[in-house]
ChimeraX commands (.cxc) that place a marker at each C-alpha (Angstrom):
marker #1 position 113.17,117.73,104.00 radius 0.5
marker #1 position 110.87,115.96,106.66 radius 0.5
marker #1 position 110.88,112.34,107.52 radius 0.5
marker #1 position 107.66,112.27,106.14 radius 0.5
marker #1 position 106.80,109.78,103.42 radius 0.5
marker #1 position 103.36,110.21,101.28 radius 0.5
marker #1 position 102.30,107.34,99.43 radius 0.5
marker #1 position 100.71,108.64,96.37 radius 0.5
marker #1 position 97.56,105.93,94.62 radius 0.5
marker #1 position 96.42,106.83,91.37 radius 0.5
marker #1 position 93.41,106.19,92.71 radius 0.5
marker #1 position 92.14,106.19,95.94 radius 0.5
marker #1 position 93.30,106.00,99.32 radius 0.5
marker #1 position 93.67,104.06,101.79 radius 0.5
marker #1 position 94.70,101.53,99.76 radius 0.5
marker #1 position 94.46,98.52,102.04 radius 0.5
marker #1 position 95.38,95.95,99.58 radius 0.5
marker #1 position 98.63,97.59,99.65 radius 0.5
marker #1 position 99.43,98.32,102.49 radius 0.5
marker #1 position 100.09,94.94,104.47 radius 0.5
marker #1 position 102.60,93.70,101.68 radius 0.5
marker #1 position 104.77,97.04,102.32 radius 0.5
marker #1 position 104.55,97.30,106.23 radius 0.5
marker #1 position 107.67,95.19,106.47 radius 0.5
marker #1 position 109.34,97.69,103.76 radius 0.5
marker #1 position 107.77,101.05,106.17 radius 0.5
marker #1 position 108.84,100.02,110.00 radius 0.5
marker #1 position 110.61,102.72,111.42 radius 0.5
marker #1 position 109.02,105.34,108.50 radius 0.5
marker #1 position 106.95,107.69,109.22 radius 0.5
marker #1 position 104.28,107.85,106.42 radius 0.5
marker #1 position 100.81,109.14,105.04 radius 0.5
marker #1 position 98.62,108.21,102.29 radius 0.5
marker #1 position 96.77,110.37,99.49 radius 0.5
marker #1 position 94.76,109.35,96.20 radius 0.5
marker #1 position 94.47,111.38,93.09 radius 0.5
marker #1 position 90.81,110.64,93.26 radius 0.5
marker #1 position 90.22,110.99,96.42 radius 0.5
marker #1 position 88.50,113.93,95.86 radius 0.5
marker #1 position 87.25,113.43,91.87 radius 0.5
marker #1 position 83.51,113.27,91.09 radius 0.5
marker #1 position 82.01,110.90,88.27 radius 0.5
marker #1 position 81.72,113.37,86.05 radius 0.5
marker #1 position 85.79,114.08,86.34 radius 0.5
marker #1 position 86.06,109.82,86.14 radius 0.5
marker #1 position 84.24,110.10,83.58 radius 0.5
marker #1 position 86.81,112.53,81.65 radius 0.5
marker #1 position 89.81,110.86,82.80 radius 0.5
marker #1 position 88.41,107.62,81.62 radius 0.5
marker #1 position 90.15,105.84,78.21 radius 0.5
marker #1 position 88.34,106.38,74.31 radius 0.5
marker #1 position 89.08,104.15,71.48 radius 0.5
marker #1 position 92.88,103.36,71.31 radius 0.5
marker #1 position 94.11,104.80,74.42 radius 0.5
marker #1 position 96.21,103.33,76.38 radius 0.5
marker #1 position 94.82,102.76,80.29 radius 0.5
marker #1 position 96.63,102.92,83.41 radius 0.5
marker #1 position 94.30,101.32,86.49 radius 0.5
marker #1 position 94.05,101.44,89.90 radius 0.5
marker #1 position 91.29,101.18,92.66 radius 0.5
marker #1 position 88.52,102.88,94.37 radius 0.5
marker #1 position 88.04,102.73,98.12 radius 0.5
marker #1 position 85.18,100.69,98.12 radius 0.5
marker #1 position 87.66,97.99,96.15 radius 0.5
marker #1 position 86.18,98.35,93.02 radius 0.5
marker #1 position 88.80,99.16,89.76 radius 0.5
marker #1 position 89.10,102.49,88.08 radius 0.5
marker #1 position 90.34,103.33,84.48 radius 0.5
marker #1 position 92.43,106.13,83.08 radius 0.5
marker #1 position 94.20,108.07,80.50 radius 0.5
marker #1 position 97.72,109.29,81.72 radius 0.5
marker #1 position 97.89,112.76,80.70 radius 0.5
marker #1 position 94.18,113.57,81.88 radius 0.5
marker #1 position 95.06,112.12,85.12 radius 0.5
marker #1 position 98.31,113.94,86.01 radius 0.5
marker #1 position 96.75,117.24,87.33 radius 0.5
marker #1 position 94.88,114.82,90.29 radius 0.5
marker #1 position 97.97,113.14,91.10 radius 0.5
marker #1 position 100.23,116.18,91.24 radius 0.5
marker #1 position 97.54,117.64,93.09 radius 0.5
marker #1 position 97.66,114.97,95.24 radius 0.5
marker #1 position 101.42,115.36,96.09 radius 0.5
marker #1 position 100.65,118.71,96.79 radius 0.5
marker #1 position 98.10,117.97,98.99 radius 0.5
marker #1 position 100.88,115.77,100.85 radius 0.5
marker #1 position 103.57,118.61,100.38 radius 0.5
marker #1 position 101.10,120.83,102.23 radius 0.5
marker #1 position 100.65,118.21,105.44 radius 0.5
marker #1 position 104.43,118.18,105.71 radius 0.5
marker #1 position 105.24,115.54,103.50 radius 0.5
marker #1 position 109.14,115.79,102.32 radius 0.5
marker #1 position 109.02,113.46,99.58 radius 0.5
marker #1 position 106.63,110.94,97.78 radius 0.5
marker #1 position 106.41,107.23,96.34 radius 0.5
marker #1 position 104.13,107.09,93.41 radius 0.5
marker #1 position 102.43,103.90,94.41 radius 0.5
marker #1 position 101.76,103.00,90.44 radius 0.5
marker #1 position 104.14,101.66,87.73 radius 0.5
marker #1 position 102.94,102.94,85.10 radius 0.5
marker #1 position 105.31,105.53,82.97 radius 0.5
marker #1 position 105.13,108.84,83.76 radius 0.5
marker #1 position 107.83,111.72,82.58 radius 0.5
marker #1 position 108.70,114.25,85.38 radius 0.5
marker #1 position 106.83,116.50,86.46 radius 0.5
marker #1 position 106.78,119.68,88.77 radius 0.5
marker #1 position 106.03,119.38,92.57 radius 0.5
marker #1 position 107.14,121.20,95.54 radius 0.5
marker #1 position 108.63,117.84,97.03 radius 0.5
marker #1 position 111.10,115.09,95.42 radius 0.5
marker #1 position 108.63,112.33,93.44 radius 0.5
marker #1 position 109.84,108.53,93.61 radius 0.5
marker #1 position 108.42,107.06,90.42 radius 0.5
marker #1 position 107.98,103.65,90.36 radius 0.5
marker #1 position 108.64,102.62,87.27 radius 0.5
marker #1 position 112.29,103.46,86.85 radius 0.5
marker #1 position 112.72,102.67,90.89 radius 0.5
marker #1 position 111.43,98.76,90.46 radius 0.5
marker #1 position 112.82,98.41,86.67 radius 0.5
marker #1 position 116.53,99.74,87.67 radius 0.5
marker #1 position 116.56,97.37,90.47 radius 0.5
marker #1 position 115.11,94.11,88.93 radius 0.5
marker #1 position 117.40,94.59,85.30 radius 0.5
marker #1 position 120.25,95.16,87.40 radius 0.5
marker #1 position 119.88,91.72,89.06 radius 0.5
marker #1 position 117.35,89.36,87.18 radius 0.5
marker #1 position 117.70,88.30,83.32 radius 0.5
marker #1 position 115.35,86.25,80.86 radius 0.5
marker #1 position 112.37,87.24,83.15 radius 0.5
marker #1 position 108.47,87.82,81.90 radius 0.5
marker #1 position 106.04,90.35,82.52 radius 0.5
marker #1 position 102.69,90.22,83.89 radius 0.5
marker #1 position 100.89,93.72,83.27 radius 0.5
marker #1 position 97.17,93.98,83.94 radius 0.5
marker #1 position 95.31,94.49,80.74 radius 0.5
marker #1 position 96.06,93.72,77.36 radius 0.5
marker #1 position 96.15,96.93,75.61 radius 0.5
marker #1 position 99.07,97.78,77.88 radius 0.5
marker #1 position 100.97,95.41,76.64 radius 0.5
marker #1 position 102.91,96.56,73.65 radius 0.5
marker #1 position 103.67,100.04,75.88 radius 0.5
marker #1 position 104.85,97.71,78.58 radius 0.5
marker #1 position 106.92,95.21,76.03 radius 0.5
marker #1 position 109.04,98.36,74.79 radius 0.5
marker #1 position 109.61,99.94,78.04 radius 0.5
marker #1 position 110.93,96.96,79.52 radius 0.5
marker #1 position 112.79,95.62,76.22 radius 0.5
marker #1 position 114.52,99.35,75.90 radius 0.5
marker #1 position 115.68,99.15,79.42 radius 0.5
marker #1 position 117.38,95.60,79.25 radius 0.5
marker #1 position 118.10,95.38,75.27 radius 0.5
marker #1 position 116.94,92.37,74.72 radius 0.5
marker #1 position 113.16,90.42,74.50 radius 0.5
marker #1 position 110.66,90.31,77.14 radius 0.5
marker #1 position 107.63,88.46,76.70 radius 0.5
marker #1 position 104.99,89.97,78.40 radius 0.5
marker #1 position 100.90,89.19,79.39 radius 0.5
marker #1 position 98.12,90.45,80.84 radius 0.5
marker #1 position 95.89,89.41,83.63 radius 0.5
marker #1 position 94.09,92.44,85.99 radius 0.5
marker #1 position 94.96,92.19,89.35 radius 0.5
marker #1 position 91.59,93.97,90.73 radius 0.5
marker #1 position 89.42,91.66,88.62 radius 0.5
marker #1 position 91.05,88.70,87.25 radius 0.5
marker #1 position 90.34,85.05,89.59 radius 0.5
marker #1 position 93.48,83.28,90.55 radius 0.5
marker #1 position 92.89,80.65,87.71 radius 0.5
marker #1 position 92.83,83.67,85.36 radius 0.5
marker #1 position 96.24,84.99,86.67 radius 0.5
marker #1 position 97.65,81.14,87.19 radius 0.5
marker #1 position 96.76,81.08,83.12 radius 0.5
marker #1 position 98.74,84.04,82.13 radius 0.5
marker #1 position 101.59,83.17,84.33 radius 0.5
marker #1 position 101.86,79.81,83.01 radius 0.5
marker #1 position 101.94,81.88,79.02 radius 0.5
marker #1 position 105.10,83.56,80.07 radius 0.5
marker #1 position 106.71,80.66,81.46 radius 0.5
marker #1 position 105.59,78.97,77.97 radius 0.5
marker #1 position 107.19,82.02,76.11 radius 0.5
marker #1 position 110.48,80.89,78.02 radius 0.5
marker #1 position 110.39,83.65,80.66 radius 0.5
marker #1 position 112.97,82.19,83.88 radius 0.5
marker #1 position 111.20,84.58,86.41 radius 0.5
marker #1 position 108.19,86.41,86.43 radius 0.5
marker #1 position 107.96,90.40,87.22 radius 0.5
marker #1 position 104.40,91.30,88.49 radius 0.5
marker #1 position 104.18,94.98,87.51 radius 0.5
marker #1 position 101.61,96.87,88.40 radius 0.5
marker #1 position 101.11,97.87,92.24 radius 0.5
marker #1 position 97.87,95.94,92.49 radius 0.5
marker #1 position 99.67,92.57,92.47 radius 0.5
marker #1 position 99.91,91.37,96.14 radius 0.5
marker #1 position 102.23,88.62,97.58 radius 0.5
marker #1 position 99.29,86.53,97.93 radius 0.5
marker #1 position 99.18,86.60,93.66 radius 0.5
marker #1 position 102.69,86.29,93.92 radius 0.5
marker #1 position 102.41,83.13,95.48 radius 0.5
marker #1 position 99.38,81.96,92.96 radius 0.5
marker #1 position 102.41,82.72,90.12 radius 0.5
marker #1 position 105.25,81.01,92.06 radius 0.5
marker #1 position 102.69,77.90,92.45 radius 0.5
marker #1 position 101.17,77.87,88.81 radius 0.5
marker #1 position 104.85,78.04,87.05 radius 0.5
marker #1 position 107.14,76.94,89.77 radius 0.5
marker #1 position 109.46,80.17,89.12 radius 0.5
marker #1 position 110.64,82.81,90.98 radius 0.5
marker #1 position 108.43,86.04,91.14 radius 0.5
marker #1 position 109.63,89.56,91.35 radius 0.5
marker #1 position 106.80,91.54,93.13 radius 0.5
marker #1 position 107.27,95.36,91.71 radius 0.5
marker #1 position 105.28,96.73,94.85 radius 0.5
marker #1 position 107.92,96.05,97.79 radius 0.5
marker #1 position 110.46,96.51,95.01 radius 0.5
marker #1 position 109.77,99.90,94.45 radius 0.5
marker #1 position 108.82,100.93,97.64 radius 0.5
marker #1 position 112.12,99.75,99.29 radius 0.5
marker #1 position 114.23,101.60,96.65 radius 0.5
marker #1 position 112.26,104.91,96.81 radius 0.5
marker #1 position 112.93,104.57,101.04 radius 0.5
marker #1 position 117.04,104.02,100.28 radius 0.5
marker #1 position 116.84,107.06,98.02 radius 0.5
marker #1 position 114.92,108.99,100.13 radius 0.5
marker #1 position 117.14,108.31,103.93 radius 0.5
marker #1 position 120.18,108.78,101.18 radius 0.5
marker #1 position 119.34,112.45,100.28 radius 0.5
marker link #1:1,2 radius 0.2
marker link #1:2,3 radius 0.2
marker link #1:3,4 radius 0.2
marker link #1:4,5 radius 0.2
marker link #1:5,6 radius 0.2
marker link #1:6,7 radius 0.2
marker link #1:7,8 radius 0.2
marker link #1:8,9 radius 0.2
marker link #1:9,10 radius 0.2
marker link #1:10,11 radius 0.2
marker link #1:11,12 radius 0.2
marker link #1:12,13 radius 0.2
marker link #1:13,14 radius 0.2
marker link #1:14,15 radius 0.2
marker link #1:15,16 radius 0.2
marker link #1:16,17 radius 0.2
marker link #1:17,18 radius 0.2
marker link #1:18,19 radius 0.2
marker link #1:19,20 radius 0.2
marker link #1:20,21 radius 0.2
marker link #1:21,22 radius 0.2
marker link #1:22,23 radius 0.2
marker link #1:23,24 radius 0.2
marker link #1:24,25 radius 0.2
marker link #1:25,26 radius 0.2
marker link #1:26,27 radius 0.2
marker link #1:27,28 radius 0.2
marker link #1:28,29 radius 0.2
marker link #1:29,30 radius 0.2
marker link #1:30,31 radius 0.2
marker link #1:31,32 radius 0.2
marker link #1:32,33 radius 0.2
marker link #1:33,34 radius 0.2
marker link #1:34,35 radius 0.2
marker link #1:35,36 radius 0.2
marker link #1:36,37 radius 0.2
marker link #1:37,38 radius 0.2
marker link #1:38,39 radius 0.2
marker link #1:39,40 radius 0.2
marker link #1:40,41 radius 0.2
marker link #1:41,42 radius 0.2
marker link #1:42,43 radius 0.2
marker link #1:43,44 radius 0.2
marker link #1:44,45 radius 0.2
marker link #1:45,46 radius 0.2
marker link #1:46,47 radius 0.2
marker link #1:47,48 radius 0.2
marker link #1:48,49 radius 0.2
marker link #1:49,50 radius 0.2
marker link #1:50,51 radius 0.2
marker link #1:51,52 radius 0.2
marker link #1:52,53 radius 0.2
marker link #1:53,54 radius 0.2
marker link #1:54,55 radius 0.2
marker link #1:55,56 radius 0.2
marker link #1:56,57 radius 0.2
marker link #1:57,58 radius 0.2
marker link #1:58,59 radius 0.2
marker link #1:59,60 radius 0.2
marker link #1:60,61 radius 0.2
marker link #1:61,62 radius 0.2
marker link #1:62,63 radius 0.2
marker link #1:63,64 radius 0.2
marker link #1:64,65 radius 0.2
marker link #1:65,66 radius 0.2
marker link #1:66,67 radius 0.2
marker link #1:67,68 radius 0.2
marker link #1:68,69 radius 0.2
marker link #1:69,70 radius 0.2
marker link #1:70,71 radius 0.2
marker link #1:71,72 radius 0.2
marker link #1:72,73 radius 0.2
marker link #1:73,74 radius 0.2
marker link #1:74,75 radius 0.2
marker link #1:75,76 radius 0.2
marker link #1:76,77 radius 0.2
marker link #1:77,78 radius 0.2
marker link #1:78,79 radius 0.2
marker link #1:79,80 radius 0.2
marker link #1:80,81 radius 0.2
marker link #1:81,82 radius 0.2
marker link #1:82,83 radius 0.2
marker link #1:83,84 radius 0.2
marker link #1:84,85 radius 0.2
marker link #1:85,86 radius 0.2
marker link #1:86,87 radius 0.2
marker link #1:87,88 radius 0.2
marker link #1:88,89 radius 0.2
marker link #1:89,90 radius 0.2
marker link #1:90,91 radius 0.2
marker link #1:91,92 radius 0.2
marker link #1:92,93 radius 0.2
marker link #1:93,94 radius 0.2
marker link #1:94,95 radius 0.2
marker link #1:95,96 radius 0.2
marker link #1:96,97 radius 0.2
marker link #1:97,98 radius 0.2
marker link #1:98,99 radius 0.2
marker link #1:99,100 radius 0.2
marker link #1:100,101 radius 0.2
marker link #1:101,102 radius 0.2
marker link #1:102,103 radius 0.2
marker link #1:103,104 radius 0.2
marker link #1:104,105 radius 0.2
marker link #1:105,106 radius 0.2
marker link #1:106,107 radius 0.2
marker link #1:107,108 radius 0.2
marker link #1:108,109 radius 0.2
marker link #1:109,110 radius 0.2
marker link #1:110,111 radius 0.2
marker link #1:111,112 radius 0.2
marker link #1:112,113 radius 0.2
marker link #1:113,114 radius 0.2
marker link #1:114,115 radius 0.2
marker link #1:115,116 radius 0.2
marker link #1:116,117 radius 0.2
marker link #1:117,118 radius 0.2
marker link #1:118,119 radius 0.2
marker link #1:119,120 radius 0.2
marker link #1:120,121 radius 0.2
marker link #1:121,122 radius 0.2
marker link #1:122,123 radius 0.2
marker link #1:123,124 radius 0.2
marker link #1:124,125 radius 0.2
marker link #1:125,126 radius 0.2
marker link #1:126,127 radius 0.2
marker link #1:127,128 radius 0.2
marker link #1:128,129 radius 0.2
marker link #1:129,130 radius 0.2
marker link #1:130,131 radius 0.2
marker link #1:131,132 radius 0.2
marker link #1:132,133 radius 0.2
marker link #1:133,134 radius 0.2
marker link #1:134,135 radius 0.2
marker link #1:135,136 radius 0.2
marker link #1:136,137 radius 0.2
marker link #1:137,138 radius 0.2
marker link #1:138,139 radius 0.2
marker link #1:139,140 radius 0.2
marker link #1:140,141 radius 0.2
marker link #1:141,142 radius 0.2
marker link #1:142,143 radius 0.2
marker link #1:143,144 radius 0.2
marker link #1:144,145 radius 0.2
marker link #1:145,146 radius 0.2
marker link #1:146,147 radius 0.2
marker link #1:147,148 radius 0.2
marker link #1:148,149 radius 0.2
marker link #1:149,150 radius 0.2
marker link #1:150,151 radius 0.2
marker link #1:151,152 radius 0.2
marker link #1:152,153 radius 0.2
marker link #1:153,154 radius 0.2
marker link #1:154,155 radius 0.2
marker link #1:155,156 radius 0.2
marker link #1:156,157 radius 0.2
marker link #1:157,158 radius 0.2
marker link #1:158,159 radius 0.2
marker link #1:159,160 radius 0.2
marker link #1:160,161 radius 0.2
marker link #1:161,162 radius 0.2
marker link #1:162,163 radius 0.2
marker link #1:163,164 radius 0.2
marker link #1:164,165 radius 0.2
marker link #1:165,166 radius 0.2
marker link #1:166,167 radius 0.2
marker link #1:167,168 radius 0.2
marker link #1:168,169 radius 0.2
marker link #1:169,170 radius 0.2
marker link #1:170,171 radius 0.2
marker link #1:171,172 radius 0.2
marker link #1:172,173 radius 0.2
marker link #1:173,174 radius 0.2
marker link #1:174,175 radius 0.2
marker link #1:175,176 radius 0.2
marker link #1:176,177 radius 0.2
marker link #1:177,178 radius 0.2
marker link #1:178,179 radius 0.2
marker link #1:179,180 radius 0.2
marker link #1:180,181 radius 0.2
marker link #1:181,182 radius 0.2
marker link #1:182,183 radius 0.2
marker link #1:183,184 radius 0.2
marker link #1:184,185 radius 0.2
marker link #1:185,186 radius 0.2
marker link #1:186,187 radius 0.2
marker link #1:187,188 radius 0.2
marker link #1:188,189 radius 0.2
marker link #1:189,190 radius 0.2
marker link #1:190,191 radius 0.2
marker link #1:191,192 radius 0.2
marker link #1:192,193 radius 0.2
marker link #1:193,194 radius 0.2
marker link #1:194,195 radius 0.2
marker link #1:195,196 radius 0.2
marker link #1:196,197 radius 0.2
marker link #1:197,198 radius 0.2
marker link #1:198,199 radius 0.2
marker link #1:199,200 radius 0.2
marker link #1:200,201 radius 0.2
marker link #1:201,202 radius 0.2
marker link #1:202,203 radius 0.2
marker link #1:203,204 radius 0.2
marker link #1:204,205 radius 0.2
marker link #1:205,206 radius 0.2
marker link #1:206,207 radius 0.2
marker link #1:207,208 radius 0.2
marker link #1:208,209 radius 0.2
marker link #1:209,210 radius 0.2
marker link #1:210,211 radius 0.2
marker link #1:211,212 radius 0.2
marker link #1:212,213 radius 0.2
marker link #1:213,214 radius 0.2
marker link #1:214,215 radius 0.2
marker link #1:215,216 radius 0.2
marker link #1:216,217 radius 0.2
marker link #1:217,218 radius 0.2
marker link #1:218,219 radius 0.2
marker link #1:219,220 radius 0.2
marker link #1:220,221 radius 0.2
marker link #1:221,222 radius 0.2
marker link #1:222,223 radius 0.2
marker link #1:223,224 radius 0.2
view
């Protein structure tokens, strides 16, 4: 395995609103990114895009505007993607989204998100809240998190590519009414400047999934 780290958008890269907040997290690493739709035309956003009743993951565009889309219509862009990064010499790669996604095949070891920044924050935080960005991910993200520590999690919504720091202040200030202690930001869009809008609107610690996940998928990966 290279030393080689690709970090792997769901949408497209570069993503420069990610990037600062995990610089600290990446000195020393050698990295590259890649975005499943780097490559996609409208009529293949257009396919990928959520009907009635779907549930939506999101992510961003390179010219900063936010993108919508079903899971399991997306997967074949980020695979290809990984592959794209397995080709440049990539030896491994941090799927920069934490949304859930099951296994699947690639030439090089995937670091998924979602289990890397859950593990770590259940292990270590209790009676926090979730802030997930839109509301018909909600109930998904409520049982995900409730299955992994047995016990409730209120959760909210408020989109981190569209929502004005009032809106997120708002929602913040719900899950501190719901009796959350802490607050887990969890979606890679949230920055540590809307960490700090949290922290300031409820006064309680905030768990920012982002550096989370991308400094447990580097210990894995300089542990293999």
């Amino acid at each position: 395995m290279t030393d080689l780290l690709a970090l792997v958008t769901i949408g497209q890269s570069p993503r420069v609103d990610v990037l600062p907040d995990l610089l600290p997290a990446l000195a020393g690493q050698r990295y590259a990114e890649y975005g499943a739709l780097d490559e996609a035309t409208a009529a293949e956003l257009a396919a990928i895009a959520p009907r009635d009743g779907e549930v939506p993951l999101v992510s961003r565009m390179r010219d900063g505007s936010r993108v919508s889309m079903v899971h399991g219509r997306a997967l074949p862009f980020i695979a290809a993607a990984v592959e794209r990064a397995a080709a440049d010499g990539a030896g491994a790669a941090l799927l920069m989204c934490t949304g859930h996604f099951e296994p699947f095949e690639t030439s090089i070891p995937v670091y998924a998100a979602e289990p890397l920044a859950q593990e770590a924050i259940a292990a270590t935080v209790t009676g926090f809240g979730v802030l997930n960005p839109v509301p018909e991910q909600v109930e998904e993200s409520r049982g995900r998190w409730e299955a992994r520590v047995g016990g409730r999690v209120p959760v909210a919504a408020a989109d981190p590519y569209t929502a004005s720091d009032r809106m997120l202040a708002a929602a913040a200030r719900e899950l501190a009414a719901a009796g959350a202690t802490s607050i887990v930001l969890d979606c890679f869009g949230y920055s540590a400047a809307m960490a700090a809008v949290v922290h300031a609107a409820t006064g309680l610690p905030v768990h920012l999934t982002r550096t989370i996940a991308a400094r447990a998928a580097l210990a894995a990966l300089h542990a293999d």
